[in-house]
C-alpha positions in Angstrom: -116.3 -42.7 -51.4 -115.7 -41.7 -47.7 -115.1 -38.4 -46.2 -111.4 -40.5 -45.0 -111.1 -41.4 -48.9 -111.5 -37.9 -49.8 -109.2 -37.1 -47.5 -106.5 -39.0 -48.8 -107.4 -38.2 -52.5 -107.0 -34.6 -51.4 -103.8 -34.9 -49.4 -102.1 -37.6 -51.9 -102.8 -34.5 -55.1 -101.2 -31.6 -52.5 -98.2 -33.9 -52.5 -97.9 -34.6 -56.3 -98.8 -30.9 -56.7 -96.2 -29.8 -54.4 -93.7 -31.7 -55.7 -93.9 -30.7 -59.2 -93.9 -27.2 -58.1 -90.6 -27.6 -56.1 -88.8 -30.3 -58.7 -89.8 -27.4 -61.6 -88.3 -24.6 -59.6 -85.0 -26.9 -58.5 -84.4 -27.5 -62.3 -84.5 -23.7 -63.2 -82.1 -23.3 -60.4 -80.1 -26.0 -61.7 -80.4 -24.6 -65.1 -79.5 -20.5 -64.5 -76.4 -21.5 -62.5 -74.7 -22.1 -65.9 -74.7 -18.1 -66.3 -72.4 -17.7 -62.5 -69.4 -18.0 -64.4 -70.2 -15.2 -66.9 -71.6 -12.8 -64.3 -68.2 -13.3 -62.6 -69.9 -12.1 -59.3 -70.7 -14.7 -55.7 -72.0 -13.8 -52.8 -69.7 -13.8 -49.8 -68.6 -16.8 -48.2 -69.8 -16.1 -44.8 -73.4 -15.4 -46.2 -73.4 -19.6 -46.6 -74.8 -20.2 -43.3 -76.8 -17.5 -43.1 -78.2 -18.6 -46.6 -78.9 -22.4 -45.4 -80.8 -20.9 -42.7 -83.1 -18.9 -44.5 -83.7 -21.8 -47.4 -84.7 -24.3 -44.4 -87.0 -21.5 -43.3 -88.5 -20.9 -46.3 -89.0 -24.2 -46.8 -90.7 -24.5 -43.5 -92.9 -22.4 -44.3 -93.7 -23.4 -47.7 -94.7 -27.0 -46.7 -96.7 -25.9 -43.8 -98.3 -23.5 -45.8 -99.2 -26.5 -48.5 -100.5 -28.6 -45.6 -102.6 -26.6 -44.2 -104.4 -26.1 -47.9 -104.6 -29.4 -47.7 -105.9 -30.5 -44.7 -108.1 -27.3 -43.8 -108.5 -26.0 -47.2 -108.9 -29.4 -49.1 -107.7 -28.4 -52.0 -103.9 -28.0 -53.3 -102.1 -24.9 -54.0 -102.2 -25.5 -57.8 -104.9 -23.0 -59.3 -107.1 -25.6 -61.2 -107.9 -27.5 -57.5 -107.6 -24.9 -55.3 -108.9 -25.3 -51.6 -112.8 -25.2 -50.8 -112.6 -23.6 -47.5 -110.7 -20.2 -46.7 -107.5 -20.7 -44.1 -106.4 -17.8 -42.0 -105.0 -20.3 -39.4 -100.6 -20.9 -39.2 -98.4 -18.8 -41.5 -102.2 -17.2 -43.0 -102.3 -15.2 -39.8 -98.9 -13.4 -40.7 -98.5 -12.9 -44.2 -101.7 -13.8 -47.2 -99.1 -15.7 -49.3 -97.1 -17.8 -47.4 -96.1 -20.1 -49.5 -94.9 -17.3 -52.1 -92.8 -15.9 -48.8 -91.2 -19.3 -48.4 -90.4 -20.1 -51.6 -88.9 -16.4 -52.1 -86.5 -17.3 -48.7 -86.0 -20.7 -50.4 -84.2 -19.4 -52.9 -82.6 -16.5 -51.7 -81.0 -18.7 -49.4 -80.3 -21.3 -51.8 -78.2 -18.8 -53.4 -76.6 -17.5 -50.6 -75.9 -21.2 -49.7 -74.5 -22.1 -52.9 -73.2 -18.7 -53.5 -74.9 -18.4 -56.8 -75.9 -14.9 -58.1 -78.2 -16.5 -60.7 -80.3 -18.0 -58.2 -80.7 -14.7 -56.1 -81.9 -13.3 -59.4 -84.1 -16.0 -60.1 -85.6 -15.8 -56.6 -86.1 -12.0 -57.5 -88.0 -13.1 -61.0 -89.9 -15.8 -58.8 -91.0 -12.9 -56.5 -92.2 -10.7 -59.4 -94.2 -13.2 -61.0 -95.8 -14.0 -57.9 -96.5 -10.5 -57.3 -98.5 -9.9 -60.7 -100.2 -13.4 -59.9 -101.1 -12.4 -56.9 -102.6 -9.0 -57.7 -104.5 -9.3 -61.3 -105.2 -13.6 -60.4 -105.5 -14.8 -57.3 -106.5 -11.6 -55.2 -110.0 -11.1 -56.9 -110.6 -14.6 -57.4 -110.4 -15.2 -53.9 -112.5 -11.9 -53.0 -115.0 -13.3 -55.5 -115.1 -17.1 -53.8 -114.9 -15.7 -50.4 -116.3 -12.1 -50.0 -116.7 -10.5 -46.9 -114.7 -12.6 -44.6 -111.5 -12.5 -47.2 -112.3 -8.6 -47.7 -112.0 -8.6 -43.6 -108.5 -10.7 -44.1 -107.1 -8.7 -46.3 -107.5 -5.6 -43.9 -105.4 -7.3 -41.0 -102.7 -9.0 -42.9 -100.0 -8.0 -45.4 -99.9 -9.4 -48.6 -96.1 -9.9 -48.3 -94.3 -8.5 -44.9 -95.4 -10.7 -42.3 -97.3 -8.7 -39.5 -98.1 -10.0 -35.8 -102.0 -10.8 -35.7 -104.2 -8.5 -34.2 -107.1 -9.9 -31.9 -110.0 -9.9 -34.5 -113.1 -10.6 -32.4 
């Protein structure tokens, strides 16, 4: 197989992985709206726009954030083919999980958009899931694959609030 074949392999399994990830989170936000009517509570109207913005950022960044594991990383975002090489380049220079971040903005503006409380709360429950991935999973594993240079990473940029990047030469 060529490096070009491995290429695509890669790319083609970020897409599929990608997907499901999106199409799983979709359907639990098609499946907690059921509960809006009995929490009697919606966000304001005027938050809509507001809320459509922040979803298509967060999806922005999301997507970019799976390409880049893709095509510098070659690997996929899901744990069992993670990327081979470490990326610090594109949203990694601002914030260590950016595809977390976006998917977080995703939904809090999809329920701002659709003015669905149960979605705010499952971006909430999305966020604290992440979190305790992040910290007991994915933070030592990645120390443990990438030692010093991720050790160095994890010194300039915030796990979470996005920070401006600091000349690191």
């Amino acid at each position: 197989m060529t490096q070009g074949d491995k290429s695509a392999v890669v790319a083609w399994r970020g897409v599929v992985m990608a997907t499901l990830f999106v199409a799983l989170w979709f359907w639990l936000a098609a499946l907690v709206t059921r509960l809006d009517p009995a929490i009697g509570v919606s966000p304001p109207t005027w938050l809509t726009p507001i809320g459509w913005v922040l979803a298509l950022a967060g999806a922005a960044v999301g997507l970019s954030s799976v390409a880049l594991f893709v095509t510098q990383g070659r690997g996929t975002p899901a744990p069992f083919d993670p990327p081979q090489v470490f990326v610090a380049s594109g949203p990694y220079r601002y914030v260590r999980n950016p595809m977390y971040v976006g998917a977080v903005l995703a939904f809090a503006g999809g329920g701002l958009a659709v003015r669905s409380v149960s979605i705010l709360a499952l971006g909430a429950l999305f966020w604290l899931l992440s979190h305790v991935l992040v910290v007991l999973v994915e933070e030592p594993g990645l120390a443990k694959r990438f030692g010093d240079s991720y050790a160095q990473y994890t010194r300039w940029v915030n796990r979470w609030i996005p920070c401006v990047p600091v000349d690191r030469e």
